[in-house]
MMTF fields as JSON, N, C-alpha, C and O atoms, coordinates in Angstrom:
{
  "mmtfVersion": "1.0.0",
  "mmtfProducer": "UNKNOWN",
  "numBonds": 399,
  "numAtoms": 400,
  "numGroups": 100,
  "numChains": 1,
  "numModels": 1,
  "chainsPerModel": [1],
  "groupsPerChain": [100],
  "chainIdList": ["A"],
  "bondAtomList": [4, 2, 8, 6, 12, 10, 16, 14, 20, 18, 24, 22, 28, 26, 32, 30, 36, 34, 40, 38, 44, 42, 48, 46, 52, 50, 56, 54, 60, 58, 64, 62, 68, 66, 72, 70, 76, 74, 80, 78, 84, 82, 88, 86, 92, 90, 96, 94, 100, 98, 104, 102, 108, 106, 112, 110, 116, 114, 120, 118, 124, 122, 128, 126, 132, 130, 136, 134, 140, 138, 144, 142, 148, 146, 152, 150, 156, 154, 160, 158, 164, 162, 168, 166, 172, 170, 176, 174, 180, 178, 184, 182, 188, 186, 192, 190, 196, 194, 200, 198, 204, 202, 208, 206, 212, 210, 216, 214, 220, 218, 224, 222, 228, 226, 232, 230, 236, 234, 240, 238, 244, 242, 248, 246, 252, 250, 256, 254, 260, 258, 264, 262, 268, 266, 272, 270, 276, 274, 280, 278, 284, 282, 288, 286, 292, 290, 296, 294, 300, 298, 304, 302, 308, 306, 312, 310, 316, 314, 320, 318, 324, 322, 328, 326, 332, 330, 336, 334, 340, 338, 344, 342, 348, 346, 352, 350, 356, 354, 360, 358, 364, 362, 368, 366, 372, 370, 376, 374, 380, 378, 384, 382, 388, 386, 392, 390, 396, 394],
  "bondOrderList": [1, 1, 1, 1, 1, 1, 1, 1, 1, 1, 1, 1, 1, 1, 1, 1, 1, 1, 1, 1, 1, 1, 1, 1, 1, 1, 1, 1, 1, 1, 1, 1, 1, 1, 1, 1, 1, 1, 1, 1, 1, 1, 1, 1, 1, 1, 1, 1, 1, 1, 1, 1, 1, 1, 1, 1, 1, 1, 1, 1, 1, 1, 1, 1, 1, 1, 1, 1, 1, 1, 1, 1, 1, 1, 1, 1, 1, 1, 1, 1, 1, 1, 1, 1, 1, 1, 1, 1, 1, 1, 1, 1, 1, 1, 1, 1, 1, 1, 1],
  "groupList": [{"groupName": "UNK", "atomNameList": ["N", "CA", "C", "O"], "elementList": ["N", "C", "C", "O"], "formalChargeList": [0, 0, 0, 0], "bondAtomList": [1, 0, 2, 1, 3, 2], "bondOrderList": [1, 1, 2], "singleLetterCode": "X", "chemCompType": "L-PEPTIDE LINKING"}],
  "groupTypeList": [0, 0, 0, 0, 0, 0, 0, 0, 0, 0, 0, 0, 0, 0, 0, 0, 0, 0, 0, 0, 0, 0, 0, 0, 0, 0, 0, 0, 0, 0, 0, 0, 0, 0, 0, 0, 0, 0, 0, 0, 0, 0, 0, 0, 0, 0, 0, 0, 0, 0, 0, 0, 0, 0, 0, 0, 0, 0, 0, 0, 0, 0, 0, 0, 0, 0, 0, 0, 0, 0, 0, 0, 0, 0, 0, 0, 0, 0, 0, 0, 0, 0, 0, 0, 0, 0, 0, 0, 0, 0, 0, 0, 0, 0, 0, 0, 0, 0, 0, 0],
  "groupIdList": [1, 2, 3, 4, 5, 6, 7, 8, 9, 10, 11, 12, 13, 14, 15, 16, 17, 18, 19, 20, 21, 22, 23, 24, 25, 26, 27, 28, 29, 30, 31, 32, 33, 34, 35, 36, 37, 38, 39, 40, 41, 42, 43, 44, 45, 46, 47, 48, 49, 50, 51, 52, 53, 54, 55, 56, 57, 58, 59, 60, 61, 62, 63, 64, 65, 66, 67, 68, 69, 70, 71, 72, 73, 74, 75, 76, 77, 78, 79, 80, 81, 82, 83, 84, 85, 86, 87, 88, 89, 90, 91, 92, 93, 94, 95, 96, 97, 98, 99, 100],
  "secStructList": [7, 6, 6, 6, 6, 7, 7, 7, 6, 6, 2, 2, 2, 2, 2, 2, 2, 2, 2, 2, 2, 2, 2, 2, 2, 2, 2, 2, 2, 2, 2, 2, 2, 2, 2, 6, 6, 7, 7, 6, 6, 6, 1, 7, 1, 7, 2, 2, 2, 2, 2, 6, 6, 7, 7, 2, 2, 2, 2, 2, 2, 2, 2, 2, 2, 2, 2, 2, 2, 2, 2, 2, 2, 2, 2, 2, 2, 2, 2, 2, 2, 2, 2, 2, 6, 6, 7, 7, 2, 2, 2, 2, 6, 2, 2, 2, 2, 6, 7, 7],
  "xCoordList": [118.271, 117.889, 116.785, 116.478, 116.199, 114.619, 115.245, 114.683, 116.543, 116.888, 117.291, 117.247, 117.776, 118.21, 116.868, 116.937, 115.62, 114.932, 113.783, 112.802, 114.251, 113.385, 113.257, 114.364, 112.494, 112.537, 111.889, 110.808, 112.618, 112.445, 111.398, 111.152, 110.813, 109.703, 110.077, 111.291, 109.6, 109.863, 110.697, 111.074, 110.689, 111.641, 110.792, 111.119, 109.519, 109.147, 109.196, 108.933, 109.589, 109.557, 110.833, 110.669, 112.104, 113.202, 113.042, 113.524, 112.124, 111.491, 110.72, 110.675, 110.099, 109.241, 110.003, 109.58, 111.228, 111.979, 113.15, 113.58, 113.577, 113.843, 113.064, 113.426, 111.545, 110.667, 110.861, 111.491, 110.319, 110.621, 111.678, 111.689, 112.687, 113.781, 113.712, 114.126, 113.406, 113.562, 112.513, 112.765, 111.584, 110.895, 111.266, 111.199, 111.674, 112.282, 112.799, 112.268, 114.076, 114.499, 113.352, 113.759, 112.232, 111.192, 110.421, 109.924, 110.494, 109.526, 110.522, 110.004, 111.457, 112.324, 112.567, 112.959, 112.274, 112.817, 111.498, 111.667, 110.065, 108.747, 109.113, 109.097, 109.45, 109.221, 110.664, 110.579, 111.571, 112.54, 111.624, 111.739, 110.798, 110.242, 109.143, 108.788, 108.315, 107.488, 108.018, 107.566, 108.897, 109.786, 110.065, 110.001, 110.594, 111.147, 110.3, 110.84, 108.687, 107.655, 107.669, 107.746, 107.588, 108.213, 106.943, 106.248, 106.372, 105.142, 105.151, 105.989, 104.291, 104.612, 103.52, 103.068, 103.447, 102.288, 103.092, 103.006, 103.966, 104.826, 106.146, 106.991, 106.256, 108.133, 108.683, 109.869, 108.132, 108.79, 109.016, 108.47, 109.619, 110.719, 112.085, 112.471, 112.76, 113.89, 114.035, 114.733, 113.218, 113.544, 114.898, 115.21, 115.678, 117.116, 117.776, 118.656, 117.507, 117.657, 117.199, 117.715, 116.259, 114.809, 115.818, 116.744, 115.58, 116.713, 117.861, 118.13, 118.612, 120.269, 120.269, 121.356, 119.258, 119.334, 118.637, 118.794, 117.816, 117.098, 118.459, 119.643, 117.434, 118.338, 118.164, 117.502, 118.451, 117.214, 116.787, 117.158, 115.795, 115.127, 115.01, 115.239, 114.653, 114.452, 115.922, 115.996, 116.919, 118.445, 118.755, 119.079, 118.753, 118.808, 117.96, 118.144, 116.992, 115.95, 116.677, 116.767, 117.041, 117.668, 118.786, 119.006, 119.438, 120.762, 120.326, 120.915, 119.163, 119.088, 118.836, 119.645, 117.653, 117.232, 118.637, 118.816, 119.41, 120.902, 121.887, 122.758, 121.676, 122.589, 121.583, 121.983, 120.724, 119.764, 119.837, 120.094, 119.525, 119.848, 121.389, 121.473, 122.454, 123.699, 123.909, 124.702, 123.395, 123.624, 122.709, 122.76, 121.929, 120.762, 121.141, 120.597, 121.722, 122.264, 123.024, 122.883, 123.718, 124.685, 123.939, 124.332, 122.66, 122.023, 120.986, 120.746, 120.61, 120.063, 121.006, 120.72, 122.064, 123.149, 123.573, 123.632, 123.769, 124.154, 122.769, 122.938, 121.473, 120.324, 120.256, 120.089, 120.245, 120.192, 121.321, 121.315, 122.29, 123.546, 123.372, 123.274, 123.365, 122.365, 121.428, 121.197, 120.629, 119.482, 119.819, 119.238, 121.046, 121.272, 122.282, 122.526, 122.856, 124.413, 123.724, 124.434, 122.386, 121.888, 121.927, 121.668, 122.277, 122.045, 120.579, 119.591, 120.893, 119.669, 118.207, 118.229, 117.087, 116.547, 116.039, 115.657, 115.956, 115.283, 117.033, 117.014, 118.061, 119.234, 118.987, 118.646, 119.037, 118.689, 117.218, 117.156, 116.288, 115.231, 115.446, 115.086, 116.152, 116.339, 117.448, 117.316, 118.796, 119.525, 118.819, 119.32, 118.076, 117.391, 116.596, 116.719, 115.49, 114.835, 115.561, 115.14, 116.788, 117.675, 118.969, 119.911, 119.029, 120.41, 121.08, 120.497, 121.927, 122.795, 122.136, 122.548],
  "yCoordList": [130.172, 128.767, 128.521, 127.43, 129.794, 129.036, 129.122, 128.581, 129.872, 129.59, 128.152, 127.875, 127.094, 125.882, 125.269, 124.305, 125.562, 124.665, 125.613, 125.785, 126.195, 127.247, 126.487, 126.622, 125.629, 125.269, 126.414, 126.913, 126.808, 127.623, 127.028, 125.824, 128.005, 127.945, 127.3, 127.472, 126.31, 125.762, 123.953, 123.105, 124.012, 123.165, 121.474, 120.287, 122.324, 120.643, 119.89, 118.741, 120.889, 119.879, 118.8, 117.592, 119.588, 118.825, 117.573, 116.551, 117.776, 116.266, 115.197, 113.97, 116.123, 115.201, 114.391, 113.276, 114.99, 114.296, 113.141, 112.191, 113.626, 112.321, 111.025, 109.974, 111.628, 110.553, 109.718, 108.668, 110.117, 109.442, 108.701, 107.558, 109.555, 108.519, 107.371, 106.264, 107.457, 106.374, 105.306, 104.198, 105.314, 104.755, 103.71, 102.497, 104.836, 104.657, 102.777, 101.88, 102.806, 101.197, 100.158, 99.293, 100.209, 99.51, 99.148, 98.094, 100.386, 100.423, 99.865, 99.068, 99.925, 99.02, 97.976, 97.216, 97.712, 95.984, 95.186, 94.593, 95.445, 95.254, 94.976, 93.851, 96.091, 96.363, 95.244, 94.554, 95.003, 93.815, 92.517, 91.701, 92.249, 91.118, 90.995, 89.92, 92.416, 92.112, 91.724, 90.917, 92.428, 92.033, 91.005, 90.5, 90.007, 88.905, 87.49, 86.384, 87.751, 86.843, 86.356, 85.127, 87.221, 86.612, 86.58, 87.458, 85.193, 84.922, 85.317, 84.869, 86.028, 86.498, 85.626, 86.072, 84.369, 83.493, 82.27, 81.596, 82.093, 80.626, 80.686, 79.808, 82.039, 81.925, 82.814, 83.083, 83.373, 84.111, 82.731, 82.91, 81.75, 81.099, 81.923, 82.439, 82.096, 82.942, 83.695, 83.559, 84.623, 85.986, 86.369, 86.649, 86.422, 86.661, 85.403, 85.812, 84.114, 83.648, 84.037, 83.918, 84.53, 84.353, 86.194, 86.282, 87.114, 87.793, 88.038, 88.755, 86.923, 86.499, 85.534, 85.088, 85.192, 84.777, 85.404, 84.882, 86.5, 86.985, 87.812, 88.098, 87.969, 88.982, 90.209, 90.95, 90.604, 91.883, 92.82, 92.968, 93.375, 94.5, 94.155, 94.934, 92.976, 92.993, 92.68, 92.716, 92.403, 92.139, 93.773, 94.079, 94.734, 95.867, 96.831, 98.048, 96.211, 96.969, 96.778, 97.538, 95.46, 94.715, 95.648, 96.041, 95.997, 96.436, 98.243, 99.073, 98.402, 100.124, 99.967, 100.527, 99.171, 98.994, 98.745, 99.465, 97.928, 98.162, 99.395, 99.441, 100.331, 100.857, 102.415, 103.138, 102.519, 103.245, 103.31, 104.252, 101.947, 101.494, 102.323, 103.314, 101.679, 102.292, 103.45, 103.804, 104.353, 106.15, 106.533, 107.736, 105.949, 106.813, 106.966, 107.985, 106.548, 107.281, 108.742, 109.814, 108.442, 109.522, 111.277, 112.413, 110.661, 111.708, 112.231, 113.425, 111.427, 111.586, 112.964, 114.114, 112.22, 112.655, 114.248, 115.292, 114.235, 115.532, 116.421, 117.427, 116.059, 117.023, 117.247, 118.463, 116.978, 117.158, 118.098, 118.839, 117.725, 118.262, 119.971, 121.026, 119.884, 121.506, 121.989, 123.189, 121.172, 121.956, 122.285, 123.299, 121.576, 122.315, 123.399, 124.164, 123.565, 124.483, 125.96, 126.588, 126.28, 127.026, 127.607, 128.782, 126.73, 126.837, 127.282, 126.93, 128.295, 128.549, 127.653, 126.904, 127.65, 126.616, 126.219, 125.052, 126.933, 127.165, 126.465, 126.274, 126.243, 125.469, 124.357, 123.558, 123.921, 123.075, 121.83, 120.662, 122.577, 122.291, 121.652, 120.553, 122.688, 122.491, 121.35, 120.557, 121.169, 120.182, 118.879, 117.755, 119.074, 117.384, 116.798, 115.62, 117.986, 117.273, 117.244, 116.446, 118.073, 117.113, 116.883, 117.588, 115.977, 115.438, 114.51, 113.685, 114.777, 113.848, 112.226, 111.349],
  "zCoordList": [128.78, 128.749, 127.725, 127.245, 127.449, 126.545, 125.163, 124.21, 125.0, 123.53, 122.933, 121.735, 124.187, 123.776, 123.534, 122.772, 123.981, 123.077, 123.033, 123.756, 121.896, 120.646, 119.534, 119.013, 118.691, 117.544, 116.671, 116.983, 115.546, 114.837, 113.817, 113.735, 113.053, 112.045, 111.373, 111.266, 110.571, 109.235, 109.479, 108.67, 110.845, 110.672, 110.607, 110.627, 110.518, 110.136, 108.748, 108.395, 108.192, 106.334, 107.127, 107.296, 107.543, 107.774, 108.115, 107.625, 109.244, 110.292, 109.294, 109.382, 108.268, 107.811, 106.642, 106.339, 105.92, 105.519, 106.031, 105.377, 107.668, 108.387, 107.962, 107.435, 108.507, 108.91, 107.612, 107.735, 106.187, 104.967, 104.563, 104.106, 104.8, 104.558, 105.756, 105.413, 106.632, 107.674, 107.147, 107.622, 106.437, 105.611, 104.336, 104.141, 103.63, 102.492, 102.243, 101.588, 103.134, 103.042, 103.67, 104.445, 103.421, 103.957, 102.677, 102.278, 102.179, 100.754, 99.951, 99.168, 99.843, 98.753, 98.814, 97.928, 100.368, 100.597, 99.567, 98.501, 100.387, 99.815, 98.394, 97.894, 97.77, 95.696, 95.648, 94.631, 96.24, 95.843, 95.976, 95.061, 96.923, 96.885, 96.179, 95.695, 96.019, 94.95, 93.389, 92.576, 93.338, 91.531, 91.467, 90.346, 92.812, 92.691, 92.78, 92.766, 92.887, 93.163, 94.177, 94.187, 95.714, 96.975, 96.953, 96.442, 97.708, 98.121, 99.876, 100.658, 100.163, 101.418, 102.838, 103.893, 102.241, 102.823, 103.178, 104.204, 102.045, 102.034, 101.985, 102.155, 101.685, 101.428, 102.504, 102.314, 103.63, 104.357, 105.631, 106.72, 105.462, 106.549, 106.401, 107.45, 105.432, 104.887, 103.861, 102.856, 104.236, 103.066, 102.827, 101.67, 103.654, 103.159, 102.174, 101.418, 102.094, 100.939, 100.04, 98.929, 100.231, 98.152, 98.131, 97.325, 98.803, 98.163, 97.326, 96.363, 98.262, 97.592, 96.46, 96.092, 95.914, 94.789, 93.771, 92.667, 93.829, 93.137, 91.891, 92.065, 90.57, 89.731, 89.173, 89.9, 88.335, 87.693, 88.956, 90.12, 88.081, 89.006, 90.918, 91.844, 90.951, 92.487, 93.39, 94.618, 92.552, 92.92, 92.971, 94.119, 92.21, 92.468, 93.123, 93.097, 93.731, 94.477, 96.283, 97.247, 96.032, 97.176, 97.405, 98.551, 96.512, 96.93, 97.167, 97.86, 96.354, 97.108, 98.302, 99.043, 99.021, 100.081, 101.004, 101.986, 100.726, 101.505, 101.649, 102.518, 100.767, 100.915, 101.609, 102.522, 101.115, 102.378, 103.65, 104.4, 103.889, 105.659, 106.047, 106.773, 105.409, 105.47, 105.521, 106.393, 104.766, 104.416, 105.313, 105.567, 105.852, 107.05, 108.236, 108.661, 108.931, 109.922, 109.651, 110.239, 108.749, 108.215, 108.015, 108.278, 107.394, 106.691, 108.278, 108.457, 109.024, 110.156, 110.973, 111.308, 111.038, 112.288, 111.401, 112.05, 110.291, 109.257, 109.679, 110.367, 109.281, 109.502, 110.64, 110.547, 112.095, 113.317, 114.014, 114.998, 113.05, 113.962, 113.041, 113.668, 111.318, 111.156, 111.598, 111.443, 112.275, 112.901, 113.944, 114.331, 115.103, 116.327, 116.045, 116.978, 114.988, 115.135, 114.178, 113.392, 114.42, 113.63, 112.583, 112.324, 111.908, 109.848, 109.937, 110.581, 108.926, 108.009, 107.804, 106.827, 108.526, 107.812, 106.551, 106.466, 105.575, 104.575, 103.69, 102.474, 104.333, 103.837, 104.246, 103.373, 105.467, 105.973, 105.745, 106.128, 105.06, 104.45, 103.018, 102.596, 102.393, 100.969, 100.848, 99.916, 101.925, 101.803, 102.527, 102.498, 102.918, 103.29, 102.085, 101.75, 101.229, 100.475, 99.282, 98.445, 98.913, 97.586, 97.899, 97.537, 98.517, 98.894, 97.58, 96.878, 97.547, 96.288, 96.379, 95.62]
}
């Protein structure tokens, strides 16, 4: 029984790259509204408008920040499910912090 919850050495870079990416689409939403001159005093009644019209850099900041949200579960459920089926961690480490 104490082997099911043995966390092995090392496995906190893994966690700490969860934690970041779970981050990540937060910090991009921000840098879309900063590129786009979102006033964050007067214009947040509907941020999802001043988004959807934005172009340039903060139209593509917008769309990383979307597709983050989207791929994070994925990348969540992939690192967790290697960390329980006992991969390597030092694989497991190295495939969280350079993932495609």
């Amino acid at each position: 029984m104490n082997w099911i919850l043995h966390v092995p050495n090392g496995t906190h870079y893994a966690i700490v790259a969860l934690m970041v990416a779970c981050v990540l689409p937060f910090v991009f939403a921000f840098l879309a509204k900063m590129a786009g001159g979102f006033d964050f005093k007067s214009d947040n009644h509907n941020p999802r408008a001043f988004l959807a019209q934005t172009t340039g850099l903060s139209a593509r900041l917008n769309a990383v920040q979307a597709n983050s949200f989207e791929s994070l579960p994925i990348f969540i459920g992939a690192v967790l499910v290697a960390m329980y089926c006992f991969v390597p961690q030092n694989v497991v480490n190295g495939m969280a912090w350079h993932m495609p």
